[in-house]
mmCIF file as Biopython writes it, N, C-alpha, C and O atoms, coordinates in Angstrom:
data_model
#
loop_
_atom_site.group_PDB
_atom_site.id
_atom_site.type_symbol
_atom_site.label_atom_id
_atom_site.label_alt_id
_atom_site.label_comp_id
_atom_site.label_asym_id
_atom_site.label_entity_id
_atom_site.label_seq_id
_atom_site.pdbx_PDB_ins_code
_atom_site.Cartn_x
_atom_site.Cartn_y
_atom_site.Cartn_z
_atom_site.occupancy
_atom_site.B_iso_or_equiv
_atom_site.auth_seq_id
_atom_site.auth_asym_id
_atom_site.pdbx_PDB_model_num
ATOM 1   N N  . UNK A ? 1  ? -18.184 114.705 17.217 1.0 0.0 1  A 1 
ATOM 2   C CA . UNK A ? 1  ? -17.163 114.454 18.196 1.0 0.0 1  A 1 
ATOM 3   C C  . UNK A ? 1  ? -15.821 114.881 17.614 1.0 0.0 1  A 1 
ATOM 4   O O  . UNK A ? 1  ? -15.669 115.134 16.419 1.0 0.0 1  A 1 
ATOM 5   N N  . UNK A ? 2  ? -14.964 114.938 18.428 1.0 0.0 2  A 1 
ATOM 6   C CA . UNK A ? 2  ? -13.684 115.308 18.019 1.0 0.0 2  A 1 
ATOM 7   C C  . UNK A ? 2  ? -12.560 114.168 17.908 1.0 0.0 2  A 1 
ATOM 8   O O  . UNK A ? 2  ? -12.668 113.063 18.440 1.0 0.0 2  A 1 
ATOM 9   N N  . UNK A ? 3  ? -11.691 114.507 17.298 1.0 0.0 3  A 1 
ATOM 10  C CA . UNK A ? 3  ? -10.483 113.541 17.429 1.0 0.0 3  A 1 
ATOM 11  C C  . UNK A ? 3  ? -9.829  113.431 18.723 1.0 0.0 3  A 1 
ATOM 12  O O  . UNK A ? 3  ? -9.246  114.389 19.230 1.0 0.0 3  A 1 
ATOM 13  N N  . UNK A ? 4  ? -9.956  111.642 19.577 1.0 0.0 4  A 1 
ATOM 14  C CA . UNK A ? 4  ? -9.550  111.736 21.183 1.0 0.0 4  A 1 
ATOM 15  C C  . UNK A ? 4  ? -10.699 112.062 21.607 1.0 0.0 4  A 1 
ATOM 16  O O  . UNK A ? 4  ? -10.514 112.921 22.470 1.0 0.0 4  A 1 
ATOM 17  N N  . UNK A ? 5  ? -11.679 111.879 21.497 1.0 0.0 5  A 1 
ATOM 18  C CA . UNK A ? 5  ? -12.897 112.538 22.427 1.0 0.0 5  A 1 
ATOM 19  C C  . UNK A ? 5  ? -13.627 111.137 22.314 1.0 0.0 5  A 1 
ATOM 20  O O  . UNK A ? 5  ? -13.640 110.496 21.263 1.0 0.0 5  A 1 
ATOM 21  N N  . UNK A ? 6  ? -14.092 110.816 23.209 1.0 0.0 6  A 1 
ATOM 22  C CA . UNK A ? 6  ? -14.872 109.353 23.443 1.0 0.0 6  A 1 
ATOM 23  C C  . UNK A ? 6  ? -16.677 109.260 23.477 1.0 0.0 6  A 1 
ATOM 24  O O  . UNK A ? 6  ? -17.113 110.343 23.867 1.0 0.0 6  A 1 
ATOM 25  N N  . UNK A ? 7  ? -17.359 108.651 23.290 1.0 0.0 7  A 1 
ATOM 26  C CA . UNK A ? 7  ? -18.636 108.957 23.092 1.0 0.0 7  A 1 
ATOM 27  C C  . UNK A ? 7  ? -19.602 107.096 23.397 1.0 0.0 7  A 1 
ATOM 28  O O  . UNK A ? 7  ? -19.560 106.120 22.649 1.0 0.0 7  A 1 
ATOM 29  N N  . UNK A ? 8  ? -20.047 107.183 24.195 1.0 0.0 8  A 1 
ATOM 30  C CA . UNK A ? 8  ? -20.869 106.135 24.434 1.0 0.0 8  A 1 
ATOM 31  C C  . UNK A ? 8  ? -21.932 105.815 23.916 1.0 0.0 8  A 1 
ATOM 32  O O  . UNK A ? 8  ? -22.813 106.596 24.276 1.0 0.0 8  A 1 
ATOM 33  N N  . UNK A ? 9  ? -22.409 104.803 23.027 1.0 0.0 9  A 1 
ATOM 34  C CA . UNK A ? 9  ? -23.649 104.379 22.438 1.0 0.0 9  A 1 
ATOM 35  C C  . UNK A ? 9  ? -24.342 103.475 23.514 1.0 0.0 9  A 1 
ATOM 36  O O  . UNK A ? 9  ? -23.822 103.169 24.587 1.0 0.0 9  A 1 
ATOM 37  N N  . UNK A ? 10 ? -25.725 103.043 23.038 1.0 0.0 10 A 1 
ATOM 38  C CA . UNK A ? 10 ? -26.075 102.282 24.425 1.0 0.0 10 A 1 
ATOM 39  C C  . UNK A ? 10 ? -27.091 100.953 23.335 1.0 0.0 10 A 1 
ATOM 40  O O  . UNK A ? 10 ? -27.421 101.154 22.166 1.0 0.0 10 A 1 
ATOM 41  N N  . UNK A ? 11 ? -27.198 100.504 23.616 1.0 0.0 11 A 1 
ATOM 42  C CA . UNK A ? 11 ? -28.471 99.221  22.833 1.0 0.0 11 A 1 
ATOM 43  C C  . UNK A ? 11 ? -28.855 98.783  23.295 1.0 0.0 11 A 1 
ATOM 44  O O  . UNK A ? 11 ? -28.219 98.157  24.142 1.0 0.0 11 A 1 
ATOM 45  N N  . UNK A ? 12 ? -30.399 98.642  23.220 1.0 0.0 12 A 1 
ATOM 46  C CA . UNK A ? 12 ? -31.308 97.791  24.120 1.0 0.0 12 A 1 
ATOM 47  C C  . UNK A ? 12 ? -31.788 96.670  23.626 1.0 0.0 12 A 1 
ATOM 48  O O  . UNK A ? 12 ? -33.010 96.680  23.481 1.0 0.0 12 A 1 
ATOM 49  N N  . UNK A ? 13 ? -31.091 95.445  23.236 1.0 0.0 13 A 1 
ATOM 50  C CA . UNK A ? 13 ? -31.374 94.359  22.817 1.0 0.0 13 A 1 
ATOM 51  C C  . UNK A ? 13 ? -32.836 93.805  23.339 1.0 0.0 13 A 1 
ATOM 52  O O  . UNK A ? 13 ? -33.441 93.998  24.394 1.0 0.0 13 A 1 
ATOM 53  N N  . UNK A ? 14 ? -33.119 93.120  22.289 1.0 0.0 14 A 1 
ATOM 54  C CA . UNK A ? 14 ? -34.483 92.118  22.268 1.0 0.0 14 A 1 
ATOM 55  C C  . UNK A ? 14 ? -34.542 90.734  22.148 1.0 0.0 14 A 1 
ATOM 56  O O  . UNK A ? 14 ? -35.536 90.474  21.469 1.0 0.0 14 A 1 
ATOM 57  N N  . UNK A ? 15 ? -33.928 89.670  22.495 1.0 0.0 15 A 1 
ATOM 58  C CA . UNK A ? 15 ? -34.908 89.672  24.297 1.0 0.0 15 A 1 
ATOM 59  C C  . UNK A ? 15 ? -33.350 90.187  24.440 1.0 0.0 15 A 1 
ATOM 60  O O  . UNK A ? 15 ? -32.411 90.125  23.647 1.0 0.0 15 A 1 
ATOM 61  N N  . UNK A ? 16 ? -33.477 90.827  26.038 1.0 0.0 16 A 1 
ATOM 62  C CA . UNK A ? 16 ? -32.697 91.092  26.896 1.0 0.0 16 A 1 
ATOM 63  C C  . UNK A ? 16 ? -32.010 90.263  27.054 1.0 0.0 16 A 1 
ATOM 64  O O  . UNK A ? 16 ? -32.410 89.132  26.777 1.0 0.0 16 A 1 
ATOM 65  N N  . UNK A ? 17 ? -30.592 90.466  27.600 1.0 0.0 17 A 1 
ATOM 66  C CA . UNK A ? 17 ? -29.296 89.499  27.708 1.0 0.0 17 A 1 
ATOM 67  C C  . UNK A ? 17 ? -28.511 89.005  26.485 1.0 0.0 17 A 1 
ATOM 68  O O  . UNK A ? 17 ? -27.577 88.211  26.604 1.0 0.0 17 A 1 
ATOM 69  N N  . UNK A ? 18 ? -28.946 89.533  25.224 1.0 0.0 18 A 1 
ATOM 70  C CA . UNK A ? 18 ? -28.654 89.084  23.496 1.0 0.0 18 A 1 
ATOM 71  C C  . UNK A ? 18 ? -26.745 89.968  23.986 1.0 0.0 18 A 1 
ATOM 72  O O  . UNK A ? 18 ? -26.472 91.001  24.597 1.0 0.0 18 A 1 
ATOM 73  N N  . UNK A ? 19 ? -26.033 89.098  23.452 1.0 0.0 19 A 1 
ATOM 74  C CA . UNK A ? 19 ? -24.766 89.929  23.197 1.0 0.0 19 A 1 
ATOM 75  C C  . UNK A ? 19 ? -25.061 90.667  21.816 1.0 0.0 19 A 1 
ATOM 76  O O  . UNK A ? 19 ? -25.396 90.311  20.686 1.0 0.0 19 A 1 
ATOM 77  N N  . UNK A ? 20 ? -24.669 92.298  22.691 1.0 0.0 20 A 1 
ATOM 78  C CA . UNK A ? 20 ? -24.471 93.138  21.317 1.0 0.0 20 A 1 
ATOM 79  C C  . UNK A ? 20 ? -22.930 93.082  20.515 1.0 0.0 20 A 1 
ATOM 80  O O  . UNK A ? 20 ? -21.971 93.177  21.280 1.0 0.0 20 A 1 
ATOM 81  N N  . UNK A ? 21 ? -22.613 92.937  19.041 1.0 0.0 21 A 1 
ATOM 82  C CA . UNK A ? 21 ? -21.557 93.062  18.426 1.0 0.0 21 A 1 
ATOM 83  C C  . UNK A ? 21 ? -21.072 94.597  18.110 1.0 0.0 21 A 1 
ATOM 84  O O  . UNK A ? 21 ? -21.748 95.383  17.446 1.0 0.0 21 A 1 
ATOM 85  N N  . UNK A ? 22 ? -20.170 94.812  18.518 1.0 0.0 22 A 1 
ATOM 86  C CA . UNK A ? 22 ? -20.169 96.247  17.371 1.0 0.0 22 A 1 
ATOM 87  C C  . UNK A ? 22 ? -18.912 96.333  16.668 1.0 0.0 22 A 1 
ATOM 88  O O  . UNK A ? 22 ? -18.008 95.498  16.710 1.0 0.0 22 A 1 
ATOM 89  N N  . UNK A ? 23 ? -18.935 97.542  15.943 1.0 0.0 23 A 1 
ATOM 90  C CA . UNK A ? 23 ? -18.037 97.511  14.593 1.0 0.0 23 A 1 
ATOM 91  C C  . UNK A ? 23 ? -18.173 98.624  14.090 1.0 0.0 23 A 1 
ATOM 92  O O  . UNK A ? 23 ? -19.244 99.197  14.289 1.0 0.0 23 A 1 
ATOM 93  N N  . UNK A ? 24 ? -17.136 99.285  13.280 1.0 0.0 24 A 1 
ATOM 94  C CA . UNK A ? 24 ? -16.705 100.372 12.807 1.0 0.0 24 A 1 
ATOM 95  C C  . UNK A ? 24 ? -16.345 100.234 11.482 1.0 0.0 24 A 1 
ATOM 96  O O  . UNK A ? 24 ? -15.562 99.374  11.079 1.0 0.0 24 A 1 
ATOM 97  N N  . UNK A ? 25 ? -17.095 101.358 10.543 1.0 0.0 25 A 1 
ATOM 98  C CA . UNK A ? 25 ? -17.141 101.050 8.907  1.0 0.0 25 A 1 
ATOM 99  C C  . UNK A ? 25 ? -15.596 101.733 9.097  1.0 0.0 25 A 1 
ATOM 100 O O  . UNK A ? 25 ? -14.731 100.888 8.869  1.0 0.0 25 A 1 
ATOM 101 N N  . UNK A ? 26 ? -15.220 102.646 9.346  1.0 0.0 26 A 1 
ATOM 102 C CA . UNK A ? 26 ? -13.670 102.673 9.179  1.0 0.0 26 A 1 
ATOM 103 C C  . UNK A ? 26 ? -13.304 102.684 11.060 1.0 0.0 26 A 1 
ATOM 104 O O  . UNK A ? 26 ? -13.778 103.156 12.094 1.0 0.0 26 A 1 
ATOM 105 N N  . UNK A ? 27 ? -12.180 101.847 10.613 1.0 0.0 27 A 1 
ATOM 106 C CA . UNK A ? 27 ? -11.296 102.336 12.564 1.0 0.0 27 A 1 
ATOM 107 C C  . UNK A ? 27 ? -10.040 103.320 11.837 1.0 0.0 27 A 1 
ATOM 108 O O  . UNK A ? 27 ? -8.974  103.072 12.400 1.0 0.0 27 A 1 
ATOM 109 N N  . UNK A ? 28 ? -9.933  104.050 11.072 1.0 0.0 28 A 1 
ATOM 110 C CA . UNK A ? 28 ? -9.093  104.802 11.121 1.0 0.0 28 A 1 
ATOM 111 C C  . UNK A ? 28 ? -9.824  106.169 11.259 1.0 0.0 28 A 1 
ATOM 112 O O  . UNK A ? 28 ? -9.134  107.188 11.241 1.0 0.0 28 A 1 
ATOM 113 N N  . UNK A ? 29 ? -11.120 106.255 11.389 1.0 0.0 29 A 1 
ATOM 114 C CA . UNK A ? 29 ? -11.780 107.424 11.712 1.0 0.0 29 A 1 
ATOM 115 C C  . UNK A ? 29 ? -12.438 107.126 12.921 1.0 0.0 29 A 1 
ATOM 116 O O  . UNK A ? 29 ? -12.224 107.944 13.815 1.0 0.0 29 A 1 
ATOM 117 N N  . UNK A ? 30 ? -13.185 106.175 13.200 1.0 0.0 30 A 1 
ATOM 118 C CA . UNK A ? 30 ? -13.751 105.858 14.896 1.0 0.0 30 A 1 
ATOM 119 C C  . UNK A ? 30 ? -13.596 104.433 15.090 1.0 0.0 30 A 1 
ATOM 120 O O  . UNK A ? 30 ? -13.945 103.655 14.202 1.0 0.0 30 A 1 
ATOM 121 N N  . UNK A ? 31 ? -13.202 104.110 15.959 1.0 0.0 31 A 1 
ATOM 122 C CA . UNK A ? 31 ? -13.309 103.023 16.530 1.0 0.0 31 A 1 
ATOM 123 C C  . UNK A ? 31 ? -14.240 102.798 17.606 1.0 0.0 31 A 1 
ATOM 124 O O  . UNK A ? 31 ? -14.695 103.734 18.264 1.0 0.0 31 A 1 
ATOM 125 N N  . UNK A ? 32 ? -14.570 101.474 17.829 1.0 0.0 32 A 1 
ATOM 126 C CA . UNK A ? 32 ? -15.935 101.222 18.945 1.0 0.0 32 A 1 
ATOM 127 C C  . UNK A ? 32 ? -15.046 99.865  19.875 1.0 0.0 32 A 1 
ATOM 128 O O  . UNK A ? 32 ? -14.133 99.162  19.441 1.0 0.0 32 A 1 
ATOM 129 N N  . UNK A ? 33 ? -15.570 99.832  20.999 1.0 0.0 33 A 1 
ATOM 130 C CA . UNK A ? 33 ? -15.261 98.901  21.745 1.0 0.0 33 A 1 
ATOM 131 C C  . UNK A ? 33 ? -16.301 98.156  22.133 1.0 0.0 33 A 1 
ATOM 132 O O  . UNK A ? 33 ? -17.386 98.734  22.062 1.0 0.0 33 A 1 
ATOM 133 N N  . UNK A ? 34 ? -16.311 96.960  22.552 1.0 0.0 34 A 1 
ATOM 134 C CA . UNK A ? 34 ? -17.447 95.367  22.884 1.0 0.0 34 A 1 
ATOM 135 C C  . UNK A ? 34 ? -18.182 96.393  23.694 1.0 0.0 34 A 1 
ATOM 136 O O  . UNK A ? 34 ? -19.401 96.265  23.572 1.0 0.0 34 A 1 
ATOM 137 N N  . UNK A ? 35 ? -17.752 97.541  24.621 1.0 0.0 35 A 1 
ATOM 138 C CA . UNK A ? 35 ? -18.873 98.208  25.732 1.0 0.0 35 A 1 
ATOM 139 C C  . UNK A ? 35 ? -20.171 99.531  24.981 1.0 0.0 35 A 1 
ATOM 140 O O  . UNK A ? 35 ? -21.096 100.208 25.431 1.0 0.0 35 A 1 
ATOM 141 N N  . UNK A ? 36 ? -19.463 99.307  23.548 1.0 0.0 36 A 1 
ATOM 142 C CA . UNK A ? 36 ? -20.137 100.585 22.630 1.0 0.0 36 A 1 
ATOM 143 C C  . UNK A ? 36 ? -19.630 101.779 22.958 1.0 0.0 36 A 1 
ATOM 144 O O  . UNK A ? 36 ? -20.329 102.781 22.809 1.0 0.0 36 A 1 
ATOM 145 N N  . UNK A ? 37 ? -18.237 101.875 23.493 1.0 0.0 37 A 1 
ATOM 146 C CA . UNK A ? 37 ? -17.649 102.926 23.772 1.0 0.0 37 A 1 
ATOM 147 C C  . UNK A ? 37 ? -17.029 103.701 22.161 1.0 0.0 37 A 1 
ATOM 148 O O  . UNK A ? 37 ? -16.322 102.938 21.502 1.0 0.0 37 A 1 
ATOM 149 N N  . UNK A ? 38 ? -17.221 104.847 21.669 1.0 0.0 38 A 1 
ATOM 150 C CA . UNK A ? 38 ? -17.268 105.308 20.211 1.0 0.0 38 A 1 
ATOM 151 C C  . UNK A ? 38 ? -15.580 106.247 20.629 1.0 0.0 38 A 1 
ATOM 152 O O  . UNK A ? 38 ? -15.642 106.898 21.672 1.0 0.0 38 A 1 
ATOM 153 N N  . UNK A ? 39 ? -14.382 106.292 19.964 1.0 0.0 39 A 1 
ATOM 154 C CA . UNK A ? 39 ? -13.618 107.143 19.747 1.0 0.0 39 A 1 
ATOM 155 C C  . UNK A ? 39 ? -12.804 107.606 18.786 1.0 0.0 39 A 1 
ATOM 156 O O  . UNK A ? 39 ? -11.996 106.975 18.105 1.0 0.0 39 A 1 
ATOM 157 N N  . UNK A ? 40 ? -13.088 108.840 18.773 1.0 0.0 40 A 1 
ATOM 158 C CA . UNK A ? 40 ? -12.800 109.450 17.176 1.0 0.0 40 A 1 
ATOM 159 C C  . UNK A ? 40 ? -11.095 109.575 17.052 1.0 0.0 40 A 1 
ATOM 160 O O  . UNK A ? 40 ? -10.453 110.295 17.817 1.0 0.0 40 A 1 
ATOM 161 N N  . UNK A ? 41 ? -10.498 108.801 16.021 1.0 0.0 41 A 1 
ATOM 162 C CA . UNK A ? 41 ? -9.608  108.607 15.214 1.0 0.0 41 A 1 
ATOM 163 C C  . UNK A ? 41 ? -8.785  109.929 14.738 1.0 0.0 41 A 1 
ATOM 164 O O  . UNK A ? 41 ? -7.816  110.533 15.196 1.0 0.0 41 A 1 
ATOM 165 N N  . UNK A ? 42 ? -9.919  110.149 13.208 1.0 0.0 42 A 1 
ATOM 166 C CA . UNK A ? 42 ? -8.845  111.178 12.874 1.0 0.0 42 A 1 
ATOM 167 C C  . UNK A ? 42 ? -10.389 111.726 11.686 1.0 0.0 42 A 1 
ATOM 168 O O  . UNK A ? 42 ? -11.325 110.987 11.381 1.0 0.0 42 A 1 
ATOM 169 N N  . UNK A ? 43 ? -10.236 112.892 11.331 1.0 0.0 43 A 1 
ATOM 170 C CA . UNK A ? 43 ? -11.332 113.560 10.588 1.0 0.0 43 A 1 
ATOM 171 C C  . UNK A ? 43 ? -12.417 112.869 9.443  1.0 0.0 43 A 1 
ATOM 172 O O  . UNK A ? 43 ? -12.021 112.514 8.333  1.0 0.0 43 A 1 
ATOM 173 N N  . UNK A ? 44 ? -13.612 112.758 9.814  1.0 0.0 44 A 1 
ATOM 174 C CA . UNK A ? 44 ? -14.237 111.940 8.647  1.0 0.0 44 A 1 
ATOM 175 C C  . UNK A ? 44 ? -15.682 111.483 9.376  1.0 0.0 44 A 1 
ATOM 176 O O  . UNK A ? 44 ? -16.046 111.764 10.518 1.0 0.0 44 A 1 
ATOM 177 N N  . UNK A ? 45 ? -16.261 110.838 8.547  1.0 0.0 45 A 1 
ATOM 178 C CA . UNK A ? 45 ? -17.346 109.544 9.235  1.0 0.0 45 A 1 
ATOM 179 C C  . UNK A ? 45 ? -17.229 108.988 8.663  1.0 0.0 45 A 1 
ATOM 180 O O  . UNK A ? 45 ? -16.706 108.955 7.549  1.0 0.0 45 A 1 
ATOM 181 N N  . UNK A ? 46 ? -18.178 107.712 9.897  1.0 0.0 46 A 1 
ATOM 182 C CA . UNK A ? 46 ? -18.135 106.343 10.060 1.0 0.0 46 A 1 
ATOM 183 C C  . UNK A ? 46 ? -19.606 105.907 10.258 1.0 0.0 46 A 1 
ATOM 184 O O  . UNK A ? 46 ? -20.562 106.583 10.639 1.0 0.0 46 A 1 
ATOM 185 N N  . UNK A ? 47 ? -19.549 104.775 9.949  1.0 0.0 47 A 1 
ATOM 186 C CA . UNK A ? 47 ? -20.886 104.440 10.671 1.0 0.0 47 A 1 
ATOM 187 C C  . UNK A ? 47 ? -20.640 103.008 11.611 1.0 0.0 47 A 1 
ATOM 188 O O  . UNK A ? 47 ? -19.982 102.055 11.194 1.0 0.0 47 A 1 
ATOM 189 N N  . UNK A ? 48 ? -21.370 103.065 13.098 1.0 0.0 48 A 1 
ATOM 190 C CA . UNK A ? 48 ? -21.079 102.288 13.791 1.0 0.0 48 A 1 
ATOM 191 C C  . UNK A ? 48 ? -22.080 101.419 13.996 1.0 0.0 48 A 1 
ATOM 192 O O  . UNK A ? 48 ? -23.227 101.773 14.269 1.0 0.0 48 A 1 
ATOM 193 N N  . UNK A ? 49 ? -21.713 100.256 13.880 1.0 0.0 49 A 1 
ATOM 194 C CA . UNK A ? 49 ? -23.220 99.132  13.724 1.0 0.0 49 A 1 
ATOM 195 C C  . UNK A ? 49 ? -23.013 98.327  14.754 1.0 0.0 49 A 1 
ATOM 196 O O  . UNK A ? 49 ? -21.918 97.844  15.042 1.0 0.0 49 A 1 
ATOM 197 N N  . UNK A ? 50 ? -24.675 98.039  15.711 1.0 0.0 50 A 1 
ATOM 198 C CA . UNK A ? 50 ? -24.970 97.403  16.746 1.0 0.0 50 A 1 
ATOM 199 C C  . UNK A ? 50 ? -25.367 95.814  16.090 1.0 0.0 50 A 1 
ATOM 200 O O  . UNK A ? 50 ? -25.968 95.876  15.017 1.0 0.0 50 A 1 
ATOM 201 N N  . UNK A ? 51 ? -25.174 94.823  16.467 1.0 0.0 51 A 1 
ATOM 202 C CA . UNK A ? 51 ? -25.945 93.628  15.670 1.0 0.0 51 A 1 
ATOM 203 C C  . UNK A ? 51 ? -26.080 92.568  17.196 1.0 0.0 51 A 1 
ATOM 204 O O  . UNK A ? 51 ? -25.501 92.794  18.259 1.0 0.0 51 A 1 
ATOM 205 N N  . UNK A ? 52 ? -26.816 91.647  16.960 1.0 0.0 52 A 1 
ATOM 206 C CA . UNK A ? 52 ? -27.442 90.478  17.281 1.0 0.0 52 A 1 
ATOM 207 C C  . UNK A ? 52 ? -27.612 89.314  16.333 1.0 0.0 52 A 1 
ATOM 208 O O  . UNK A ? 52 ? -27.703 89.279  15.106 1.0 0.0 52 A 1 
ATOM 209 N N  . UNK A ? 53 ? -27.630 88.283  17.344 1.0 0.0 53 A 1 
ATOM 210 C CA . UNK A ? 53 ? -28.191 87.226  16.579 1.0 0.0 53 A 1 
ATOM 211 C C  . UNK A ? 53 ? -29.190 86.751  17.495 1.0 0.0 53 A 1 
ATOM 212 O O  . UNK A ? 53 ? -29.172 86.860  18.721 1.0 0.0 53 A 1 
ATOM 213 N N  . UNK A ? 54 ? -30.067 86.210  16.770 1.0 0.0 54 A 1 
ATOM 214 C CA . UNK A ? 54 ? -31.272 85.473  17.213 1.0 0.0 54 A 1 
ATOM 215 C C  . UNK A ? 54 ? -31.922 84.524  16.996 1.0 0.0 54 A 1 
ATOM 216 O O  . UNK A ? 54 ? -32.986 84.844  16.466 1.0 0.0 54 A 1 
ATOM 217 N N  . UNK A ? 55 ? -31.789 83.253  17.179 1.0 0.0 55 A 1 
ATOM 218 C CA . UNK A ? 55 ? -32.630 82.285  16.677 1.0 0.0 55 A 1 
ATOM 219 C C  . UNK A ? 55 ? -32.148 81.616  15.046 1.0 0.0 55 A 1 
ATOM 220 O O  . UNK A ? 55 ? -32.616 80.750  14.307 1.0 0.0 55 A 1 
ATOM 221 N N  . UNK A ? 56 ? -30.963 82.550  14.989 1.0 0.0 56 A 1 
ATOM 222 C CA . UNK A ? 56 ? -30.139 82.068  13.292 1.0 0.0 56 A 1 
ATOM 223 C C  . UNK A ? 56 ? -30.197 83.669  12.491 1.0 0.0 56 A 1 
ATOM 224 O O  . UNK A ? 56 ? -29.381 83.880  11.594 1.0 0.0 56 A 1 
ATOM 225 N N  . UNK A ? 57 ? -30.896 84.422  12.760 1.0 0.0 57 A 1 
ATOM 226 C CA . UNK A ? 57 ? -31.311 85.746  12.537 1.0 0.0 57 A 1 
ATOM 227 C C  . UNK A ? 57 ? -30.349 86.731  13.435 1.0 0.0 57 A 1 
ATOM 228 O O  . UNK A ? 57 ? -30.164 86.789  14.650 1.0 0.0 57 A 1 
ATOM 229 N N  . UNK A ? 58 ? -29.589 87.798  11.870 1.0 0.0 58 A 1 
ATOM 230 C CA . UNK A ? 58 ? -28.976 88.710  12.651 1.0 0.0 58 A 1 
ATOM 231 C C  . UNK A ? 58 ? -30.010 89.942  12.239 1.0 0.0 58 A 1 
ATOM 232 O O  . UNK A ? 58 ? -30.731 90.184  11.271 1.0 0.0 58 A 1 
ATOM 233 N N  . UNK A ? 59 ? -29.654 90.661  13.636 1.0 0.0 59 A 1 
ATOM 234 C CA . UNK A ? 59 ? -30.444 92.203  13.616 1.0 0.0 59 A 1 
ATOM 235 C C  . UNK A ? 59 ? -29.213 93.063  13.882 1.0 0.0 59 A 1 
ATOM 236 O O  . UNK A ? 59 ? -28.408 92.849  14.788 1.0 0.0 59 A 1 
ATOM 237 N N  . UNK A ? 60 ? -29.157 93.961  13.085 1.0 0.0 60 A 1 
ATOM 238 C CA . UNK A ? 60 ? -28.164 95.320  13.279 1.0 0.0 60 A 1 
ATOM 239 C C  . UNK A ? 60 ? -28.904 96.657  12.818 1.0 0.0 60 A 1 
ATOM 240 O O  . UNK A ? 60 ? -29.465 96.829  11.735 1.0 0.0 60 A 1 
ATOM 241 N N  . UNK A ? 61 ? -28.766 97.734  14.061 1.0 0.0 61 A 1 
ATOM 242 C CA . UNK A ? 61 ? -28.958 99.272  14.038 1.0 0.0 61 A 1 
ATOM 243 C C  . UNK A ? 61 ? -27.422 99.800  13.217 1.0 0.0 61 A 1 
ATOM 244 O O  . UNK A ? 61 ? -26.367 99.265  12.877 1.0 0.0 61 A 1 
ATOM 245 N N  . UNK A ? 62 ? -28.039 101.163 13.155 1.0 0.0 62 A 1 
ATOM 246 C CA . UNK A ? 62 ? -26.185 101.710 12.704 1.0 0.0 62 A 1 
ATOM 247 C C  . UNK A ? 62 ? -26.628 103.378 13.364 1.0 0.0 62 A 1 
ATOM 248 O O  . UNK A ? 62 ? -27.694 103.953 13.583 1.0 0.0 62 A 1 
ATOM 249 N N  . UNK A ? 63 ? -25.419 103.669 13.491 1.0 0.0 63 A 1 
ATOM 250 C CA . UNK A ? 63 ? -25.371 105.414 13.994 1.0 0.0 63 A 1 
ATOM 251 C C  . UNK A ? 63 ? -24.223 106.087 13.106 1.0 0.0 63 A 1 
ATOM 252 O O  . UNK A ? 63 ? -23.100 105.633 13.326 1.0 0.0 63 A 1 
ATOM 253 N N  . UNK A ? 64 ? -24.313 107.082 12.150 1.0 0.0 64 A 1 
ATOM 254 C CA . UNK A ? 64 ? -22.867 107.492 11.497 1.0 0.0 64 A 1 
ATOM 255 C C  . UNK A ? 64 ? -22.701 108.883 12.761 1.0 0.0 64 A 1 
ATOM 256 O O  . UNK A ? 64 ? -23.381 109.709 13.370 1.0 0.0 64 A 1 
ATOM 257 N N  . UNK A ? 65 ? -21.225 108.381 12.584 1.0 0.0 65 A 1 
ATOM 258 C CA . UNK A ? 65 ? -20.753 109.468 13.580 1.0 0.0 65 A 1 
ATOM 259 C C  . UNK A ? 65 ? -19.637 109.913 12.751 1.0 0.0 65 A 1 
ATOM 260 O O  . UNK A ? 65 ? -19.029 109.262 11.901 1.0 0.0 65 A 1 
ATOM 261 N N  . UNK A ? 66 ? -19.429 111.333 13.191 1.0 0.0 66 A 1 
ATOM 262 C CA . UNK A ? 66 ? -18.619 112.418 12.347 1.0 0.0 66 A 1 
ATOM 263 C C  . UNK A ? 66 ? -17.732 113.185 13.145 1.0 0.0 66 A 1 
ATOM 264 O O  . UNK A ? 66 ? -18.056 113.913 14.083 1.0 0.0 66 A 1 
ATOM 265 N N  . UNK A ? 67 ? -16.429 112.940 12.648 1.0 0.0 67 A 1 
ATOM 266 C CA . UNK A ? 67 ? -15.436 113.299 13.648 1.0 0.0 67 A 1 
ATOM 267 C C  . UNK A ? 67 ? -14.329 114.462 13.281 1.0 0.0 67 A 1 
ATOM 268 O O  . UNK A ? 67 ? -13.719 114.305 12.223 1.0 0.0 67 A 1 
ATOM 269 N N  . UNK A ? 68 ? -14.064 115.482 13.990 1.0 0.0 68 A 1 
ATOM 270 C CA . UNK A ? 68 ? -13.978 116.872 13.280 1.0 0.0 68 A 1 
ATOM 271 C C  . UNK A ? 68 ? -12.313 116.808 14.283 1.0 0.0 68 A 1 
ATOM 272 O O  . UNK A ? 68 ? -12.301 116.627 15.500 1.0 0.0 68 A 1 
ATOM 273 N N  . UNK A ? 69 ? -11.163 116.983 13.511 1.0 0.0 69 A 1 
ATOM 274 C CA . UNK A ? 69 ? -10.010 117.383 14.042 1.0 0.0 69 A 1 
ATOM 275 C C  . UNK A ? 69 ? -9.928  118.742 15.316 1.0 0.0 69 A 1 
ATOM 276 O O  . UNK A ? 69 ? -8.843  119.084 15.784 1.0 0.0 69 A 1 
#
């Protein structure tokens, strides 16, 4: 993705209805929003992590995304 260019992740939680968390290993290269909306910052990667909790148990995916000026 580019810098200013927006990119949507999607998660299919288990059970259904789980609030997904997300989060950005740097927000000065991508930032993510509560909707998993991904937008690139400024040149670099990141990796963006989906998580849950469950029952006292967290589960988190990750996606690195790479963002080119």
């Amino acid at each position: 993705m580019t810098v200013g260019n927006t990119k949507t992740l999607t998660a299919t939680p288990t059970p259904s209805g789980s609030t997904v968390t997300w989060s950005s290993s740097s927000n000065t290269i991508a930032t993510v929003t509560s909707g998993g909306v991904v937008e690139g910052q400024a040149a670099g990667k990141a990796t963006i992590t989906a998580s849950i909790t469950v029952s006292g148990y967290t589960y988190t995916d990750t996606c690195e995304v790479t963002v080119s000026a």
